[in-house]
N, C-alpha and C positions, 0 to 999 in steps of 0.2 A: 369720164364725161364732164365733172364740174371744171377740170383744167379748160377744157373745151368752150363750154358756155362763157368761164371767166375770160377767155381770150378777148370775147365780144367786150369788154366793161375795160382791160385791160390795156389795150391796142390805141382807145382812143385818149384816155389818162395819159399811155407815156408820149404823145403828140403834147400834150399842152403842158405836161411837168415843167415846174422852173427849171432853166440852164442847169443849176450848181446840181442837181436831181441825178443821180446815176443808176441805172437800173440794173442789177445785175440777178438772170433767171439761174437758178441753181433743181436741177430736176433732183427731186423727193426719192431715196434708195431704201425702200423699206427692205425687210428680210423674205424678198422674193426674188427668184429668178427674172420675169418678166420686166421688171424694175428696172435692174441693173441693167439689161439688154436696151432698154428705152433709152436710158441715161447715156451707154456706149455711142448710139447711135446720133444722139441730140451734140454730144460733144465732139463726133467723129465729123458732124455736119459742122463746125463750128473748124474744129481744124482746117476743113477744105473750103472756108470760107463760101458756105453755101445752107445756112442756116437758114436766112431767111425766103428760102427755097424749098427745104427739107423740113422745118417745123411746120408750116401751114398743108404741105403734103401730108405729113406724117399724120396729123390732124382729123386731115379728110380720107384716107384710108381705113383711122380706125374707126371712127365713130360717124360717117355718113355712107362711106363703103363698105363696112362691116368686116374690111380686110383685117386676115391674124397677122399680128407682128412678135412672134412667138421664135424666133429664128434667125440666124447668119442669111440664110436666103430669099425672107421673106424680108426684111431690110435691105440688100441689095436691089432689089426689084423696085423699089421704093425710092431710091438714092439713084440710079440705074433712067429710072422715067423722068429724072429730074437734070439729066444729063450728066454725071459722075460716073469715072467708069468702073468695071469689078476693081483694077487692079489699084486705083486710086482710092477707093472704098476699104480696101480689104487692108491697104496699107496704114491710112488711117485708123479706122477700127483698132488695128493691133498694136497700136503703137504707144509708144510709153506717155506719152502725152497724154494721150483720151486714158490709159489709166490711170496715170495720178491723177487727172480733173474727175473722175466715176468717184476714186478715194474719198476726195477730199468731198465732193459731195456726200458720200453715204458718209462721212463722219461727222458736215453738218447738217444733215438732218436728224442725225440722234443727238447732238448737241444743244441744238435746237428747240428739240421734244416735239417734234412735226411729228402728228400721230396719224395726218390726214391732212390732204390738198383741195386748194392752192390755198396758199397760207403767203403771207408777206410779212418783212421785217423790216423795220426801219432803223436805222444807224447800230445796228445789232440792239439794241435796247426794244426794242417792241415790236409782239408777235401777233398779226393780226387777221383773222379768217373771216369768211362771210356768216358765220354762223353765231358768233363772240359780236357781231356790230351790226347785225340785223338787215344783211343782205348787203347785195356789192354795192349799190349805191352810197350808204350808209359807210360800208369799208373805205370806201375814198375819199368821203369827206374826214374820217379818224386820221387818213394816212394824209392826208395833205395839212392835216390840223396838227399834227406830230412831226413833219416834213419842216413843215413853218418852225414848229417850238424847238428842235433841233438847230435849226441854221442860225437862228436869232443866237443862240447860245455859244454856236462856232464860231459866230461873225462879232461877239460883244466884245466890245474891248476888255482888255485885263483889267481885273478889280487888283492888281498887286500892286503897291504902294513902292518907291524905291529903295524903301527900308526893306520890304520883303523880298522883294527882289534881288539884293545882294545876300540875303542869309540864304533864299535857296542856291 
């Protein structure tokens, strides 16, 4: 449910991020089954180039329709209403792709230390949740303050002298 509510505070932030700003959502695999099946699904949407179809579904299924997504076939039915068919769903799903991208997520969100969602990171150096910046409001103005002090940093010209520049 906080993924959910953060949708709202998140949706409008990545409209107005500066250009250089790349967003990339990585679903949280903790050591549950239900997890991983979510993460399957979000990157199987992602394969079939229909995410931004299947995430706001996915959404409102679970937490304003109270639908289970517990299941291979309570995800098809979901993926299925959004015009995807079984046999393009099921191929996705199983396919090496959406499992290396499941991997590599559940290894960074232990890398991470994501102990609990939505959590955001910026240039991998800073981990920031609504709860650590005193609400999302609060969380946005850190991350666009961190956003800024990162790029300044990436964009400064080199402090390397010509002298150091041939010893490196």
């Amino acid at each position: 449910p906080h993924c959910h509510v953060f949708e709202n505070y998140l949706n409008p932030w990545v409209e107005t991020k500066p250009n250089y700003v790349e967003v990339v959502h990585i679903p949280a695999i903790f050591n549950n089954d239900n997890g991983l099946l979510l993460a399957k699904a979000y990157y199987t949407a992602e394969d079939l180039g229909v995410l931004n179809k299947i995430h706001p579904a996915m959404f409102k299924a679970i937490h304003e329709d109270k639908r289970q997504m517990n299941n291979e076939p309570d995800l098809i039915s979901i993926f299925t209403e959004q015009g995807v068919s079984n046999e393009d769903f099921r191929k996705a799903f199983n396919s090496f792709s959406v499992d290396t991208k499941v991997r590599r997520a559940k290894q960074q969100t232990a890398s991470y230390g994501i102990t609990g969602v939505p959590e955001m990171a910026v240039q991998g150096k800073y981990r920031l949740s609504s709860s650590k910046t005193g609400g999302y409001t609060a969380l946005f103005k850190m991350v666009d303050s961190l956003v800024e002090k990162e790029h300044k940093q990436l964009t400064a010209p080199s402090q390397a002298t010509p002298d150091t520049q041939k010893a490196a």
